[in-house]
N, C-alpha and C positions, 0 to 999 in steps of 0.2 A: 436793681432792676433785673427783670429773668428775659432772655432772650430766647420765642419758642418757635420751631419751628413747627408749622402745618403741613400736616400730610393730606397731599390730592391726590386721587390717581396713582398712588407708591410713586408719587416723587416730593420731596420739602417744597418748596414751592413761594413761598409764602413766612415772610419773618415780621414779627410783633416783636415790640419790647413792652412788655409788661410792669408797672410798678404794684405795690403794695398798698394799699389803705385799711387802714388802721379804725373800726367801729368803737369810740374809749367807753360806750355805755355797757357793749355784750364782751369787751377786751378780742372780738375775734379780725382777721386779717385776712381780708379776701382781694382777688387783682380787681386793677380800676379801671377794668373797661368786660365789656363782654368778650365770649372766646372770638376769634375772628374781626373783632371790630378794630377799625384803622385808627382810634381816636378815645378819647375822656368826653363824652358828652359836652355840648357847649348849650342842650337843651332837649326836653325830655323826646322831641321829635327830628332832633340829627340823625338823617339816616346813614351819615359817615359810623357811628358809634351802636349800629344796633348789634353788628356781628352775623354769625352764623346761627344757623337754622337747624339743629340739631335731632332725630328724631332718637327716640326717648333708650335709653341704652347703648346705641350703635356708635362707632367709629368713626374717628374724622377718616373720611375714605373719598371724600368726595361730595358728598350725598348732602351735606350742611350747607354747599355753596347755595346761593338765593339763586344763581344759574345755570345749576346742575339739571341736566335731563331728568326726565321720571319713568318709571315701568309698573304695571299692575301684576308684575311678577315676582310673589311674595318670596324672601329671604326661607333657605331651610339649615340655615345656621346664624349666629350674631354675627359673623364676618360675613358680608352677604358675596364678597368673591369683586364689586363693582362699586361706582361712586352716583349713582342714579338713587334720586329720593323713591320711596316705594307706595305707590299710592294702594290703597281699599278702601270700597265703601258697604263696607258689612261690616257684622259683629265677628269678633270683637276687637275690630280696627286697630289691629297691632303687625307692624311690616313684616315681624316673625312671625307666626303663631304655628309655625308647625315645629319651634323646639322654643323651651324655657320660656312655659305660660304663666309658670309663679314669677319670673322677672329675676331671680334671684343671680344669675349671672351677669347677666346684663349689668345690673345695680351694681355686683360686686368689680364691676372691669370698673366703671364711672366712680366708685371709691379708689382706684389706685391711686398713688402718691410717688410710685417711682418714673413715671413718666409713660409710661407703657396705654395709660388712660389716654383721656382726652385734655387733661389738666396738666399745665407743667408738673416738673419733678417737686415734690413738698405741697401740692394743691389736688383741691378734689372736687368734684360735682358733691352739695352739702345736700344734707336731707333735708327733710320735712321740718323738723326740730330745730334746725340752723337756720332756714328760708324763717320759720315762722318769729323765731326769736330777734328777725334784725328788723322784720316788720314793725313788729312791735316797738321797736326803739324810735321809728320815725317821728318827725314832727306832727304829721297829720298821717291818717290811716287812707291815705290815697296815691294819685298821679305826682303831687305836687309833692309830698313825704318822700317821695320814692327820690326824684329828682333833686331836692334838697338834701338827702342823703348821704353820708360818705361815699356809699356807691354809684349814684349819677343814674339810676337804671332806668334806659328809655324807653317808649311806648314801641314793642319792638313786633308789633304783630304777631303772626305767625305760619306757617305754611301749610294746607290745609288737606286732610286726608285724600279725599276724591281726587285732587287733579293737582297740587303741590303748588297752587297758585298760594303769593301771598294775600292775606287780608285782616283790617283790625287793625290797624294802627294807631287809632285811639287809643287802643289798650296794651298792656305790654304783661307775655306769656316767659316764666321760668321754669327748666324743669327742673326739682329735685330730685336725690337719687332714690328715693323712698318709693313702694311698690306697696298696692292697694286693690287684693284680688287681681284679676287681671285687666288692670287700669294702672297707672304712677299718677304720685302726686306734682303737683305744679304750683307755681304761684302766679295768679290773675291780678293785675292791679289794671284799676279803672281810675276814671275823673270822681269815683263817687265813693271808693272805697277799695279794697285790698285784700287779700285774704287766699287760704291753702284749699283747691279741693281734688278731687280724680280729673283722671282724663285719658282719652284713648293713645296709646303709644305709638300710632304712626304719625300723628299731629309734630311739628317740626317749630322748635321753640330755643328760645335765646339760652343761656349756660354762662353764669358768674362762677366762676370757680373760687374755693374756701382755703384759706391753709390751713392744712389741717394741725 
């Protein structure tokens, strides 16, 4: 088991123990719960097991809690200084957009592996090509795949640009770390199907971390 601690507000705060599960169709090993979540799903709409609320790049700093205050005061670095979600509702609805419009930083912190990320030490937010390869391994290409899954992944909504309210919990939103112009890719599972596409990066979404 990994013991992580979460950072809020530059204090730990907050200790998970994390186990391992093992996908034996793709051989890959990812943690069995979301980042932040108190629990292993006991069903696809546990909201003990959705986790935190990530927006696409950024640091656990606060900002992922589901009860963290908001600001329309957009970040002008990936370290925004604060733990406040950042709302916009313009283009191109990213809580930074005044540095690193290709994403390439951002992407490359959400790849660490020594801990310094958002992922314990040896884990990592997975791309596009990792999200879509364990899709694919499901039972069925939906809600129900998802949660019969090695990984239990719940319908985990998600928090939403304009005002950081949650909503959608029918559906359950992942980001991967993969960047797409200036949009990131994500995974949408629904009741009706599954599947990778863009999305604006101030949207605030669940994070299964990979080992890498």
């Amino acid at each position: 088991d990994r013991n992580f601690n979460v950072l809020t507000n530059g204090k730990y705060e907050h200790q998970f123990v994390y186990m391992p599960v093992t996908n034996s169709t793709t051989g890959r090993t990812w943690l069995d719960r979301n980042l932040g979540a108190a629990e292993v799903c006991t069903s696809a709409t546990d909201t003990a097991c959705y986790g935190d609320y990530y927006q696409w790049g950024r640091k656990a700093d606060g900002h992922e809690k589901i009860t963290s205050a908001t600001t329309a005061t957009l970040a002008t670095s990936i370290d925004p200084g604060h733990g406040d979600f950042i709302t916009i509702d313009s283009a191109p609805y990213d809580w930074a957009t005044a540095i690193d419009s290709s994403g390439s930083l951002r992407s490359a912190n959400w790849s660490k592996t020594d801990g310094s990320g958002i992922c314990p030490v040896g884990y990592r937010v997975p791309t596009e090509t990792e999200f879509d390869a364990e899709r694919l391994s499901w039972s069925s290409n939906n809600a129900a795949g998802a949660f019969a899954s090695k990984l239990k992944l719940p319908l985990t909504g998600y928090r939403h640009t304009p005002n950081g309210i949650r909503y959608g919990q029918s559906e359950g939103y992942y980001w991967s770390s993969s960047v797409d112009n200036t949009a990131s890719r994500r995974l949408r599972i629904l009741d009706t199907g599954a599947y990778m596409t863009s999305l604006r990066r101030a949207y605030g979404f669940g994070i299964r971390c990979l080992k890498n």
